[in-house]
PDB file as gemmi writes it, atoms N, CA and C in Angstrom:
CRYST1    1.000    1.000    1.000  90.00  90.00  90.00 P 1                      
ATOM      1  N   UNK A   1     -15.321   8.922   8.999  1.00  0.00           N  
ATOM      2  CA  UNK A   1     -15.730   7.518   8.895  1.00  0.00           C  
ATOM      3  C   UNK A   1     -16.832   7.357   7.849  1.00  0.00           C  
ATOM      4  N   UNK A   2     -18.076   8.154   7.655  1.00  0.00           N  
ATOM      5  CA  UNK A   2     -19.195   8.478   6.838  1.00  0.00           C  
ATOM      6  C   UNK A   2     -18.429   8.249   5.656  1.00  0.00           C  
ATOM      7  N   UNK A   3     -17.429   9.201   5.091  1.00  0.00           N  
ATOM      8  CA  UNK A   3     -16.587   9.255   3.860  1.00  0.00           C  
ATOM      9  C   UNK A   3     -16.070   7.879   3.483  1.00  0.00           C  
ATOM     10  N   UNK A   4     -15.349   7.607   4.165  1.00  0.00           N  
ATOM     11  CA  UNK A   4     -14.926   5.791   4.135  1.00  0.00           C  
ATOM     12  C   UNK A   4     -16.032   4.991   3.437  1.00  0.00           C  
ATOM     13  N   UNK A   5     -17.141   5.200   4.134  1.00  0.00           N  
ATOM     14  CA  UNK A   5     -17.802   4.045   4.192  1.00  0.00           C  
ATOM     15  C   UNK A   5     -17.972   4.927   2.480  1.00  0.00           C  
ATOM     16  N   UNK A   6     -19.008   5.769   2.432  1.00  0.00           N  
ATOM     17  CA  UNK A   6     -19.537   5.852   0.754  1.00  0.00           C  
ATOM     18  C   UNK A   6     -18.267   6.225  -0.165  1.00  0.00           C  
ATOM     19  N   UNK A   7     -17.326   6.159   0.083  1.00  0.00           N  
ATOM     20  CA  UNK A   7     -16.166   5.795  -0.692  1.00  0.00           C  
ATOM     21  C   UNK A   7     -16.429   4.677  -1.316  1.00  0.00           C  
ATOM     22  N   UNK A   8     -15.886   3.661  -0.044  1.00  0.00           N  
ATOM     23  CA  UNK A   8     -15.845   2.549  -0.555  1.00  0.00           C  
ATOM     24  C   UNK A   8     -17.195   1.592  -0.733  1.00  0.00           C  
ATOM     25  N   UNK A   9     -18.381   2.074  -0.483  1.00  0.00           N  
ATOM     26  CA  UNK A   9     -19.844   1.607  -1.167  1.00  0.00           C  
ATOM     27  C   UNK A   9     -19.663   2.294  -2.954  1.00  0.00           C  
ATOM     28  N   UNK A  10     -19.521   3.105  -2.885  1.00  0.00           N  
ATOM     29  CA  UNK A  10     -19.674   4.040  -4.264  1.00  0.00           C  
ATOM     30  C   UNK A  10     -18.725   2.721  -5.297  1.00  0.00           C  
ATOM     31  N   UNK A  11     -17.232   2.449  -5.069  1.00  0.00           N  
ATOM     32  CA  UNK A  11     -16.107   1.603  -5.205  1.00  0.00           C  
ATOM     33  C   UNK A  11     -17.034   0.349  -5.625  1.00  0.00           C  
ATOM     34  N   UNK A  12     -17.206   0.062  -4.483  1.00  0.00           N  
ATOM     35  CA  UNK A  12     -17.791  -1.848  -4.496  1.00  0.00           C  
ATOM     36  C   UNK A  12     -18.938  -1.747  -5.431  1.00  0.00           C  
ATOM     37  N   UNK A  13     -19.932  -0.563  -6.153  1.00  0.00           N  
ATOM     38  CA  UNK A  13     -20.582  -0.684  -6.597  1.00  0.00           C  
ATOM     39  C   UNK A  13     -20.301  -0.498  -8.235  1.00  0.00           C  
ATOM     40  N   UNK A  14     -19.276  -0.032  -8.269  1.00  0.00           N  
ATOM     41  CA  UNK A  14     -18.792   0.140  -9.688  1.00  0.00           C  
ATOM     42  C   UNK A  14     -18.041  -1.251  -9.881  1.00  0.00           C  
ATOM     43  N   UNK A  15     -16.837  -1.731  -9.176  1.00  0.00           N  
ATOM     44  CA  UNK A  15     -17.035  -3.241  -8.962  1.00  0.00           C  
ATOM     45  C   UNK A  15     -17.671  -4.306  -9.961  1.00  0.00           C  
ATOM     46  N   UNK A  16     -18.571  -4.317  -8.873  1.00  0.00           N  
ATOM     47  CA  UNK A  16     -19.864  -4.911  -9.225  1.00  0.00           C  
ATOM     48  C   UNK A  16     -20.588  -4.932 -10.460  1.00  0.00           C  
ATOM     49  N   UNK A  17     -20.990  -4.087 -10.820  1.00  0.00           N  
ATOM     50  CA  UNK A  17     -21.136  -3.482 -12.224  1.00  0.00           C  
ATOM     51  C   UNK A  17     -20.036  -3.881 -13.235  1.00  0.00           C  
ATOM     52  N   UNK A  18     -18.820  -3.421 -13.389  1.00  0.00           N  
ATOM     53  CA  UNK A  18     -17.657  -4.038 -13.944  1.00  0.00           C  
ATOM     54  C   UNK A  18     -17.151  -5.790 -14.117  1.00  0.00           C  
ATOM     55  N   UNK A  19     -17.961  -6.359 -12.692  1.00  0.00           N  
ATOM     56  CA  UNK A  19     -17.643  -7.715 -12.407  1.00  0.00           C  
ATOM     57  C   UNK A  19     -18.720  -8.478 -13.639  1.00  0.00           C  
ATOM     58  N   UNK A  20     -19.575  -8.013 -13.244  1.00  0.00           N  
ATOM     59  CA  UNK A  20     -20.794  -8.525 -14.134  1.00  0.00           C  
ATOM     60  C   UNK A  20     -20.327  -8.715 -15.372  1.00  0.00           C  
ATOM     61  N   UNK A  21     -19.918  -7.750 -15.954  1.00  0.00           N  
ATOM     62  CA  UNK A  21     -19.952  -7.151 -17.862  1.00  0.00           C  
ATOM     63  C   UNK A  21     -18.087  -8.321 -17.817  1.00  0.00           C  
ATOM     64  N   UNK A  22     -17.515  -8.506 -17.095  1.00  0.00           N  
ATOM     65  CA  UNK A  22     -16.134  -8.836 -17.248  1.00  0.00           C  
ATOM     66  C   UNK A  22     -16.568 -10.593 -17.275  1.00  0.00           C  
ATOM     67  N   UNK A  23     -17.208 -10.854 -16.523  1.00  0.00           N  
ATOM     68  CA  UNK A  23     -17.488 -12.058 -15.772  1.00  0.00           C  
ATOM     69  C   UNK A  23     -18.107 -13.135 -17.073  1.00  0.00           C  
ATOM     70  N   UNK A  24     -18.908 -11.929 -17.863  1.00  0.00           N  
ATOM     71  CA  UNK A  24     -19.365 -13.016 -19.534  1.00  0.00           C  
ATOM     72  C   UNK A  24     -18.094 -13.470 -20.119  1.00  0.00           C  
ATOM     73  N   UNK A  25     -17.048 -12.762 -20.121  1.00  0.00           N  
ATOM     74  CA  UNK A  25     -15.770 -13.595 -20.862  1.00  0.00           C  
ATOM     75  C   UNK A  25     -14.246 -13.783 -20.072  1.00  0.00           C  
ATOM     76  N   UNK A  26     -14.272 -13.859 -18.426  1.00  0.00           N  
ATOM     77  CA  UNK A  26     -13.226 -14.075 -17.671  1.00  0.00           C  
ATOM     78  C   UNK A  26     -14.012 -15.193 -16.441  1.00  0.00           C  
ATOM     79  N   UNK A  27     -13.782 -16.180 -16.939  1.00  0.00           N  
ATOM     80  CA  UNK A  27     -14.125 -17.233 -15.230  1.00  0.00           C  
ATOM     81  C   UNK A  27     -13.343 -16.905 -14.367  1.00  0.00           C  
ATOM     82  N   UNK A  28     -11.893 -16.771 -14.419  1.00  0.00           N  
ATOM     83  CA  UNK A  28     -11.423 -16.407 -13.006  1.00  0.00           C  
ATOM     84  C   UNK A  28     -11.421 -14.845 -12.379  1.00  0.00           C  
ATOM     85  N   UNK A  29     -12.512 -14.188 -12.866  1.00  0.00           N  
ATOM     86  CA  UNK A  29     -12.569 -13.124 -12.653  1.00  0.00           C  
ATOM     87  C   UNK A  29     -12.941 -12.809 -10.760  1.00  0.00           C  
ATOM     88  N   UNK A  30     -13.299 -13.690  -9.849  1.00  0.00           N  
ATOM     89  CA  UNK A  30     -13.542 -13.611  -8.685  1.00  0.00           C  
ATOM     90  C   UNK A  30     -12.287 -13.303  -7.482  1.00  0.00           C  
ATOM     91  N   UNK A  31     -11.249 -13.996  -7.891  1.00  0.00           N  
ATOM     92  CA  UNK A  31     -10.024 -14.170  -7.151  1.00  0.00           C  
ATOM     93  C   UNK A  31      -9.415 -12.499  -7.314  1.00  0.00           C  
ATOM     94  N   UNK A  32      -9.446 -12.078  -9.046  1.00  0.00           N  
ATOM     95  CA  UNK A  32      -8.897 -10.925  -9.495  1.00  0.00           C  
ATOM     96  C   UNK A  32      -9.588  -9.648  -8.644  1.00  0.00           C  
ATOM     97  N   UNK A  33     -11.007  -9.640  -9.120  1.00  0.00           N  
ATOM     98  CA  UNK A  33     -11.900  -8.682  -8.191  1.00  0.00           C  
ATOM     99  C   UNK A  33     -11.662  -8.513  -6.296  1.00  0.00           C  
ATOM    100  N   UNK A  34     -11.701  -9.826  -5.736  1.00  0.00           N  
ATOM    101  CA  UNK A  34     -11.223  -9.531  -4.381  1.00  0.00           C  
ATOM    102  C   UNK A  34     -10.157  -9.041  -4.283  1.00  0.00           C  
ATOM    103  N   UNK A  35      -8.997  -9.134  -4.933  1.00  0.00           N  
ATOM    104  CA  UNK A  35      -7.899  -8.597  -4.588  1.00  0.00           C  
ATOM    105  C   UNK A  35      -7.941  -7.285  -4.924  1.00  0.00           C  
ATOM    106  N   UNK A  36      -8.406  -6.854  -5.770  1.00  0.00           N  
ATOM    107  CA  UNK A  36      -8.453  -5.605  -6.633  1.00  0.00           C  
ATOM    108  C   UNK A  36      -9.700  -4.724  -5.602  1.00  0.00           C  
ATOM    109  N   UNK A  37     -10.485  -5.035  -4.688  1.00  0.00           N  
ATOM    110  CA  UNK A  37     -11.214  -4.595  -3.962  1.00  0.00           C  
ATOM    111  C   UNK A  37     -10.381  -4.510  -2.404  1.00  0.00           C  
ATOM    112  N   UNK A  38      -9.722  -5.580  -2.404  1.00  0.00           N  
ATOM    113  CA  UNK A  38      -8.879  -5.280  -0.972  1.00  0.00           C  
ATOM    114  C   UNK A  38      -7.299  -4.061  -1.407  1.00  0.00           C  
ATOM    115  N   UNK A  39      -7.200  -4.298  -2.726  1.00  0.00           N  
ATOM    116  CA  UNK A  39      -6.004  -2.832  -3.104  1.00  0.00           C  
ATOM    117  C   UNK A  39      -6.904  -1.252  -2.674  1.00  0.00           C  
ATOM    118  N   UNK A  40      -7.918  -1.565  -3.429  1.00  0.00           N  
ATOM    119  CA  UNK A  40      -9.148   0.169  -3.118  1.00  0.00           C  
ATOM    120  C   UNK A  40      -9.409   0.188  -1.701  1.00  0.00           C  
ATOM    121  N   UNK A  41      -9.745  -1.094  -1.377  1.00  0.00           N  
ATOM    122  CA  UNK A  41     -10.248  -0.776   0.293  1.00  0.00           C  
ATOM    123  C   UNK A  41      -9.218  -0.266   0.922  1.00  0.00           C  
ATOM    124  N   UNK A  42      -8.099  -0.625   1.065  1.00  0.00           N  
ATOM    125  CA  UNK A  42      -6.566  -0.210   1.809  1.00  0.00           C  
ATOM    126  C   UNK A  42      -6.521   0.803   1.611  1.00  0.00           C  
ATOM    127  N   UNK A  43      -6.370   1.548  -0.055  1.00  0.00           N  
ATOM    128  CA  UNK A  43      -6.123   3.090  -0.288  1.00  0.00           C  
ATOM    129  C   UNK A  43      -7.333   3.568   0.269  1.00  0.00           C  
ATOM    130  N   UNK A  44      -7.865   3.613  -0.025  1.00  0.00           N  
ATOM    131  CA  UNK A  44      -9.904   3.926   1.030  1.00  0.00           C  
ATOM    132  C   UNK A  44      -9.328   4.491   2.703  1.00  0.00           C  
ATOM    133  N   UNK A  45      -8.780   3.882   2.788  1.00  0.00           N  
ATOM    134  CA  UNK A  45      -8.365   3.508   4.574  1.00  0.00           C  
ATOM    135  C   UNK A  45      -7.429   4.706   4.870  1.00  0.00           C  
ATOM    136  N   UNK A  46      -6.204   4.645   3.973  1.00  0.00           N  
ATOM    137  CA  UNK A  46      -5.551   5.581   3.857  1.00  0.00           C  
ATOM    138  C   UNK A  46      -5.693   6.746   3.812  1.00  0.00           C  
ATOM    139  N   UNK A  47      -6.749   7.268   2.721  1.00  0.00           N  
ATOM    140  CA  UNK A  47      -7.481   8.438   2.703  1.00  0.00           C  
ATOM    141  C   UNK A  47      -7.912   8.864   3.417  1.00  0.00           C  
ATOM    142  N   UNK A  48      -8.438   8.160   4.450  1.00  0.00           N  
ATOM    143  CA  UNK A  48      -9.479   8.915   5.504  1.00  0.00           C  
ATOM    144  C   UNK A  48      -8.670   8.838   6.431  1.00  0.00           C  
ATOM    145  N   UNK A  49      -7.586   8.261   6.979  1.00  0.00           N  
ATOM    146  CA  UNK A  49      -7.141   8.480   8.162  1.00  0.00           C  
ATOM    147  C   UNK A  49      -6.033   9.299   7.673  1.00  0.00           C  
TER     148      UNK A  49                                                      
END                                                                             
């Protein structure tokens, strides 16, 4: 479960980082990122179980 979680903290933080630098020249970049965070979270899920 430990693994999961800093998986997917490590994930959401690169993200994040990526969202930022993308976000100066994509407005709909929010809709793209959630989905693209619920694809990693799922494989995330997978992995550990």
């Amino acid at each position: 479960m430990k693994r999961f979680v800093n998986c997917c903290y490590g994930i959401f933080q690169q993200l994040y980082s990526l969202k930022r630098e993308i976000f100066l020249s994509f407005q709909f970049v929010d809709s793209a990122t959630i989905a693209f965070a619920l694809v990693i979270l799922n494989f995330c899920l997978n992995k550990s179980i």
